[in-house]
Steps between C-alpha positions, in 0.01 A plus 500: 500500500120601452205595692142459473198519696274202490204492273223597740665809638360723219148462598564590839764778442393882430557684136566843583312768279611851517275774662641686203312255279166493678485888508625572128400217291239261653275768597429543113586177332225262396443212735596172284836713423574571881460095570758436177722779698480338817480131392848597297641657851488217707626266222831685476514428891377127425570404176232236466732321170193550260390875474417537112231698380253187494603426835443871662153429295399213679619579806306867508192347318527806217548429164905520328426804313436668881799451570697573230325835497541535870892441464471789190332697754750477736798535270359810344509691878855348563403270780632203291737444223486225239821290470429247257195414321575142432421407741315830673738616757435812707739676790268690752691818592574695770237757574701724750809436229274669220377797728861591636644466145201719385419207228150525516325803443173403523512447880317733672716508810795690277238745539452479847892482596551774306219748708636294807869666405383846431315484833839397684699818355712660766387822588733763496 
């Protein structure tokens, strides 16, 4: 048995982006990386069959080093992991995942959980 939607439904469907990653990470990455980001998103909801580098390229109108440096970008913060590089294969992780596992240190709402917790001390 298998199940499929049809081919239109991705272009009227939602890809859901993380207020996590608006707040920690698009707030300070350059543009052209944010579209790669996003563009790389909804294709893991709706694989489109044909999402190569040159592909991501033409669709986002930026040239293939852009996006190879975007995906570096991303990689280097922990928002992605390379798989396989032939051909380039990423996994988008879980932002909430990395935060409760304390895997990413450079988030600056560890910070602000952490004053949150010493606020919510019981007194006594």
């Amino acid at each position: 048995m298998s199940f499929r939607f049809s081919e239109s439904f991705g272009m009227f469907d939602v890809t859901p982006v993380e207020n996590l990653f608006i707040e920690e990470y698009m707030l300070r990455a350059p543009g052209d990386y944010i579209k790669v980001y996003l563009y790389g998103l909804a294709q893991c909801y709706h694989p489109s069959g044909n999402a190569g580098i040159e592909a991501f390229s033409r669709a986002l109108g930026v040239e293939q080093d852009v996006v190879r440096s975007a995906f570096l970008y991303w990689e280097k913060l922990g928002v992605v992991r390379k798989v396989s590089d032939r051909p380039p294969s990423y996994q988008y992780n879980n932002l909430k995942a990395m935060l409760v596992k304390g895997s990413s240190d450079h988030l600056v709402w560890r910070g602000r959980i952490a004053r949150l917790r010493e606020h919510q001390r019981p007194i006594g």
